[in-house]
PAMI-506351 format. One line per field, with one value per residue (C-alpha): x, y, z. Coordinates in steps of 0.5 Angstrom, whole numbers, plus 2048, in hexadecimal, padded with zeros to 3 digits. Example, Ala and Ser with C-alpha at 12.3 -4.5 7.8 and 13.67 -1.06 7.14 Angstrom:
2
xx	(819/81B)
yy	(7F7/7FE)
zz	(810/80E)
This chain:
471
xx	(800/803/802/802/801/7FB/7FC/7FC/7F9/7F2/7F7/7F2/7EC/7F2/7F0/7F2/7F0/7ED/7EE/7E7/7E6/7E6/7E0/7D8/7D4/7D3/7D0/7D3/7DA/7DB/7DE/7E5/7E3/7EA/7E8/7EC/7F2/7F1/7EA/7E3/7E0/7DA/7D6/7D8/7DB/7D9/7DD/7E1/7E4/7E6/7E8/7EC/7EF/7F1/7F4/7F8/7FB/7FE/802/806/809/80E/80D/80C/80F/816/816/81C/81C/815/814/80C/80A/808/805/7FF/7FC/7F5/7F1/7F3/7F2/7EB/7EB/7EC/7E7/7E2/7E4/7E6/7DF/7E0/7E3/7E8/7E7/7DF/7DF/7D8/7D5/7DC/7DD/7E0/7E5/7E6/7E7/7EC/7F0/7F1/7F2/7F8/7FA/7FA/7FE/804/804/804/80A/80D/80E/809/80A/802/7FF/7F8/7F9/7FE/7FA/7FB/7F7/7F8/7FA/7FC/803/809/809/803/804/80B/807/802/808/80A/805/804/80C/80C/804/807/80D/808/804/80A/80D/807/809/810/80F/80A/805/80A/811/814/815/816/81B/81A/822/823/829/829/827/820/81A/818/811/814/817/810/80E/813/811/809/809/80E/813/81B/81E/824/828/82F/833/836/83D/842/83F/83A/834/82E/82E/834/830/835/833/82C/82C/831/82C/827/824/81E/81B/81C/815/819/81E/81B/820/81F/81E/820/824/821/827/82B/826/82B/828/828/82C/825/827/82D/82A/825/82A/82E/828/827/82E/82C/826/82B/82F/829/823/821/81C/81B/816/819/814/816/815/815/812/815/819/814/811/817/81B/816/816/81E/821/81D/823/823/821/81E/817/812/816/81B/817/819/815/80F/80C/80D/80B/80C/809/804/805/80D/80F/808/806/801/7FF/7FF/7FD/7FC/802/801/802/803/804/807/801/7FC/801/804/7FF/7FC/7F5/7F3/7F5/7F0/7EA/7E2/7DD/7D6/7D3/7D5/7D1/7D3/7D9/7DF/7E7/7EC/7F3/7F5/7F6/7F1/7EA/7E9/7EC/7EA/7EA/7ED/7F4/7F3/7EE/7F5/7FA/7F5/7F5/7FC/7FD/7F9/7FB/802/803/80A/80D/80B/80E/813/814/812/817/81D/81C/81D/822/825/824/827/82D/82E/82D/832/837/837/837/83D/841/83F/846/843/83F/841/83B/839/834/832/82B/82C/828/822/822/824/82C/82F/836/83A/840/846/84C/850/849/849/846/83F/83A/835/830/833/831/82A/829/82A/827/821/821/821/81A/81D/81C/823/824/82A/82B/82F/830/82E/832/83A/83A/836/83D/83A/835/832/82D/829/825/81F/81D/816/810/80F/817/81A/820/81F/81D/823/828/825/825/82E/82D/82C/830/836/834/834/83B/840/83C/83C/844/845/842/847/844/83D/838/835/82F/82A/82C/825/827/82C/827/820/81E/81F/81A)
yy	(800/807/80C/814/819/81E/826/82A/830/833/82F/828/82B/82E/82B/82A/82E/829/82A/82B/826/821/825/823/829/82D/834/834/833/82D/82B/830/82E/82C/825/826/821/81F/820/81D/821/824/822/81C/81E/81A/813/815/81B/817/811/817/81B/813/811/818/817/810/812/814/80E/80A/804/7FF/7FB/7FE/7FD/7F8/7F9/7F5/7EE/7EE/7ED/7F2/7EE/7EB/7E8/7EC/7E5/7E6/7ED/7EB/7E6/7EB/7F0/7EB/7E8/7EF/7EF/7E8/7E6/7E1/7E0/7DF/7D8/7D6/7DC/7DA/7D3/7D3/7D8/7D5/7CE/7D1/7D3/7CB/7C9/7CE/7CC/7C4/7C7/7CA/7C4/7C0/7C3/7C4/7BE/7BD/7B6/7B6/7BB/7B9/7BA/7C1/7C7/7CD/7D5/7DA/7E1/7E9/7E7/7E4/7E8/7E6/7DE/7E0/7E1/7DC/7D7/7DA/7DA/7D2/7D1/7D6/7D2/7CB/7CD/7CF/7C9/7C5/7C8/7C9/7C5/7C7/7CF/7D3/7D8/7DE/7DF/7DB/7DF/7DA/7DC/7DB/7DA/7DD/7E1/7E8/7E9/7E6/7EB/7F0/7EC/7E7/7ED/7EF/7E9/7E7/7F0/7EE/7E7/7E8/7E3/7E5/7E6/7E1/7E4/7E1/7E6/7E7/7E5/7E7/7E4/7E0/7E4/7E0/7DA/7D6/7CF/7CE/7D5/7D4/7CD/7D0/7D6/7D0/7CF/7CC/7D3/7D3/7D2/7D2/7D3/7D7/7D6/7DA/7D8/7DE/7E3/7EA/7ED/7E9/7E4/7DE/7D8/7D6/7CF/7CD/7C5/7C7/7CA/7C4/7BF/7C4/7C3/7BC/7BC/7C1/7BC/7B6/7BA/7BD/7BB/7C0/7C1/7C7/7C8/7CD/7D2/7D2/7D9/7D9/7DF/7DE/7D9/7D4/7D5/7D5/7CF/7C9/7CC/7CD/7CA/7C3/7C0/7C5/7C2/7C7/7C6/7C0/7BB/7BD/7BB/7C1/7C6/7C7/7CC/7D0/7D7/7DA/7E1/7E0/7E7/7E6/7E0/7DC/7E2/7E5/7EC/7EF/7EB/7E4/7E1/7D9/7D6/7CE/7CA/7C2/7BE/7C0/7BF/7C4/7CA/7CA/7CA/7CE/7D4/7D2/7D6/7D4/7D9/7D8/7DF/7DF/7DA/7D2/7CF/7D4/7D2/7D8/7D8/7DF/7E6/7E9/7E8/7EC/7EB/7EA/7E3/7E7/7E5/7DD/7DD/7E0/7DB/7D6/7D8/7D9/7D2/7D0/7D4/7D2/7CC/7C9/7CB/7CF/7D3/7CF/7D3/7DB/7D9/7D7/7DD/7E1/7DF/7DE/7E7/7E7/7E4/7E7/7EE/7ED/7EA/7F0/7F4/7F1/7F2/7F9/7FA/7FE/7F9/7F2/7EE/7EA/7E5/7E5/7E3/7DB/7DA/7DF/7E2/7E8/7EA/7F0/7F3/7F8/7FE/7FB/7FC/801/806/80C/811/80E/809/805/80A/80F/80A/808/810/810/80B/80C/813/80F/80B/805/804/7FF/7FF/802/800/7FC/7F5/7F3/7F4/7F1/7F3/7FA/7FC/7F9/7FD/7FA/7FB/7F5/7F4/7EF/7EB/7EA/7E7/7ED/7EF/7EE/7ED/7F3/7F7/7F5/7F7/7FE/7FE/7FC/802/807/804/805/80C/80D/80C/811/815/812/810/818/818/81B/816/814/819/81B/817/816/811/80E/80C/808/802/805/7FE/7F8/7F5)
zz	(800/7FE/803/800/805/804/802/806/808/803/7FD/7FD/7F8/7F4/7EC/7E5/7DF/7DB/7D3/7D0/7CC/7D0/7D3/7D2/7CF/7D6/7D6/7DD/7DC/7DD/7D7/7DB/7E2/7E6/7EA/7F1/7F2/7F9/7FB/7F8/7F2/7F5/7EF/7E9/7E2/7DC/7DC/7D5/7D9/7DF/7DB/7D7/7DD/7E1/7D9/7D9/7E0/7E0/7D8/7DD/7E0/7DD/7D7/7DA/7D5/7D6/7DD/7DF/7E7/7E7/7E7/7E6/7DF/7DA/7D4/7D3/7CE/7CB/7CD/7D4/7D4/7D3/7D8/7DD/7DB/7DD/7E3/7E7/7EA/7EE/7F4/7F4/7FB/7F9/7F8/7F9/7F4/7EE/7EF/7E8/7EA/7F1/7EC/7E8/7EE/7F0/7E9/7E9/7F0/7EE/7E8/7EC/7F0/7EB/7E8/7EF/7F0/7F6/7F9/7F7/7F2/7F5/7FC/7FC/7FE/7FC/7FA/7F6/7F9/7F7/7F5/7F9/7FF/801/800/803/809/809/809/80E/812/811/813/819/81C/81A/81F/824/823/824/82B/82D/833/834/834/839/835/835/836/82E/829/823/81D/816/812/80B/808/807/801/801/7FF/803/805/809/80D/80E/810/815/818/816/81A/820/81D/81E/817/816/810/80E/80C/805/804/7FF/7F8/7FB/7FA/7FE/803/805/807/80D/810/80F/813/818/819/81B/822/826/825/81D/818/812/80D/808/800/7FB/7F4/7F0/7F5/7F4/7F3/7EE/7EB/7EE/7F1/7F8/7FA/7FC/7FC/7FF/804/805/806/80B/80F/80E/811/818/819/819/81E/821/822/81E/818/815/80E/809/804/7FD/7FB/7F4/7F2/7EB/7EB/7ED/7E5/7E3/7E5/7E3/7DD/7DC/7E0/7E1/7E4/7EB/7F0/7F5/7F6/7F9/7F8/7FC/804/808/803/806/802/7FB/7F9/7F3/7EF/7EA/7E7/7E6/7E3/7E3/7DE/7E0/7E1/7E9/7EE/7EF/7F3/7F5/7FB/7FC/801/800/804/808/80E/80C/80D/814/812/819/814/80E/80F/80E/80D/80B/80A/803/802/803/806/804/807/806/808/806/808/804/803/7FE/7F7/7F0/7EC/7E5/7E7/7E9/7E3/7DE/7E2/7DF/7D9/7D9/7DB/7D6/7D0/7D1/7D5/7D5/7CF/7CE/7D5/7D4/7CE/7D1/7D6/7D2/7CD/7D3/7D5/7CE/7CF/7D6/7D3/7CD/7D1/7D6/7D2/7CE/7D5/7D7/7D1/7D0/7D6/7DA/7DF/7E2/7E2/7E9/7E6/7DF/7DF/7DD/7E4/7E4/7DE/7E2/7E3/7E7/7E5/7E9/7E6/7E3/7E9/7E6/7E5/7E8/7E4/7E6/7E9/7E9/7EB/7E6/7E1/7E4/7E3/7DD/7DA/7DE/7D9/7D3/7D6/7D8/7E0/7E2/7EA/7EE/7F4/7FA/7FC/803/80A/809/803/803/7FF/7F9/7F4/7ED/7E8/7E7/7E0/7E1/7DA/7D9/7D4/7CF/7D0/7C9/7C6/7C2/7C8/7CC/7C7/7C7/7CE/7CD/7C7/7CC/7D1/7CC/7CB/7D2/7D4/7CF/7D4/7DA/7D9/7D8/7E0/7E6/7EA/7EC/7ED/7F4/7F6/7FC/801/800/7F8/7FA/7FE/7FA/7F6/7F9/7F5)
């Protein structure tokens, strides 16, 4: 949620001039009346002029499709365009009033297990969601009530503060999470070249009190993926020495729609016993529009099932576990789609033509001289790249500025703690990102740089860029 402070003073019914020919015939005016920003219009305009004056305002926003700091997918097919018209009137979480919706739902849940490998496609549960941060915390909660369930005999009511393990470069939902739900945040810290969670560091973290590992399939920062089978065994390991038996969480945001398809022989899902749950964004790499994440679980076992709700007063018998109970069904209804329309091949192919962009592009980065590149994209379709040693007439922010002056939007911005010293862009290769568009993106990179080169050194800026975008 954005929070914008309010005008202040008498400013609030400050308005617009409004071009005339956006205007019905009005003897009163009506047709050059100025709508306040900030306060209710005392009365209604026609609906061409409100739609004219909403259009006018958001041309000034970025183009979506030059947008290469977001993961969320900015090209749909028309077809599916239509879908999500007719479906923004119902309510996902409506199961009885939309049954077919509430189907479609389980049927793509049943896919995503199935190409998860869960132990039993049948019996894994699962729910749609806004996006991966709420399925984020939804997997917490499963892990952190199964840890209360387990000791419950062991630790009186109050006094136990449980922990949840992960490297610092996990998203910041799962910040959230740990503050939202009261559980101490255990980050292993970078080091040197290893840019996310060490499998020995993440079982050393470990305790009586830990709820869980959280590896992350497709790090924000880099695009690397997480040793999540590493990390299963260390703790395979910790059980054996121990006693212990702490679950891992998947968040495959990305990579969870990446991997089956590209890297089938990775072993980091279901198969693997100690994952307990999956997330994954259905608005980044499952293809669809803002917002739909997924959230799954390997059996029933795994999700306490005091945290599903049933109601009634919609009408028949309605479990829910989310943190919403409101949401349209338009994009389960496109994830459906999508799921149909291309099925295996066919996102095998999408993802591998992806791929095949963020290779080409960081190749021809990295030969430019003037950049060293930290990954190249062969993982997610996503790499990061920092200045070349020996550059000093510029950096990465300088760099982020100026492309941004030519549309394109490439994030800057600094690594998490021990090794805050390092600063990259970042460049996130998408469905509808072509190989065309990508070298008109290197066009204006190469013309940049006779500029910045000339550059006494990097330009000032406020503290708060160099730590803005940890998306």
């Amino acid at each position: 949620m954005a929070l914008h402070p309010g005008e202040r003073g008498g400013a609030g019914r400050r308005g617009y001039a409004l071009n005339p020919f956006y205007g019905e015939a009005d003897p009163l005016g009506a047709m050059t009346a100025e709508p306040p920003r900030h306060c209710l219009p005392d009365g209604p305009m026609p609906p061409r002029t409100a739609y004219q004056f909403v259009h006018d305002e958001l041309m000034l926003d970025g183009n979506a499709r030059l947008n290469l700091a977001t993961f969320v997918t900015t090209w749909m097919e028309p077809q599916a365009a239509v879908l999500l018209a007719e479906c923004a009137d119902k309510n996902m979480i409506d199961k009885d009033e939309y049954p077919r919706t509430a189907e479609l739902e389980q049927r793509c849940v049943a896919m995503l297990a199935d190409l998860w490998h869960a132990p039993d496609p049948a019996a894994a549960v699962g729910c749609s969601t806004t996006g991966s941060s709420e399925a984020c915390m939804l997997a917490g909660m499963a892990l952190k009530r199964r840890w209360a369930l387990a000791n419950a005999d062991r630790h009186p009511a109050a006094g136990v503060r449980p922990n949840l393990v992960m490297g610092a470069n996990v998203q910041v939902c799962w910040e959230k999470f740990c503050n939202f739900w009261e559980v101490e945040a255990r980050q292993v810290p970078l080091e040197g070249d290893r840019f996310h969670l060490d499998p020995e560091a993440a079982a050393g973290l470990c305790d009586e009190n830990t709820i869980g590992v959280v590896t992350v399939l497709g790090s924000t920062f880099d695009g690397s993926y997480e040793p999540v089978a590493e990390v299963c065994a260390a703790l395979d390991a910790l059980q054996e020495r121990t006693g212990l038996d702490v679950p891992v969480h998947v968040d495959g945001a990305s990579g969870a729609m990446v991997a089956p398809f590209l890297d089938e022989d990775l072993v980091w899902d279901f198969r693997l016993p100690r994952v307990a749950s999956i997330n994954t964004s259905g608005h980044k790499y499952g293809l669809v529009y803002p917002g739909v994440g997924w959230a799954l679980w390997r059996d029933r076992a795994a999700l306490p099932e005091e945290l599903v709700f049933r109601v009634n007063y919609l009408g028949g018998d309605m479990p829910t576990f989310a943190l919403n109970f409101s949401r349209p069904g338009a994009q389960v209804a496109a994830q459906y789609y999508t799921f149909l329309r291309l099925g295996r091949e066919g996102f095998k192919a999408v993802q591998r033509t992806t791929r095949d962009v963020a290779l080409h592009l960081s190749e021809r980065i990295g030969a430019l001289g003037d950049f060293r590149l930290l990954t190249q994209g062969d993982q997610l379709p996503v790499f990061a790249f920092t200045t070349a040693e020996g550059v000093t007439s510029f950096d990465v922010f300088d760099v982020s500025r100026r492309l941004r002056e030519r549309g394109w939007l490439v994030p800057a911005y600094t690594f998490p703690p021990n090794r805050e010293d390092l600063s990259v862009l970042r460049i996130v290769c998408r469905n509808g990102f072509s190989l065309d568009l990508a070298d008109l993106l290197l066009a204006d990179l190469t013309a940049l740089l006779p500029e910045l080169r000339q550059q006494s050194g990097p330009l000032d800026r406020p503290e708060w860029q160099a730590t803005a975008f940890h998306h």
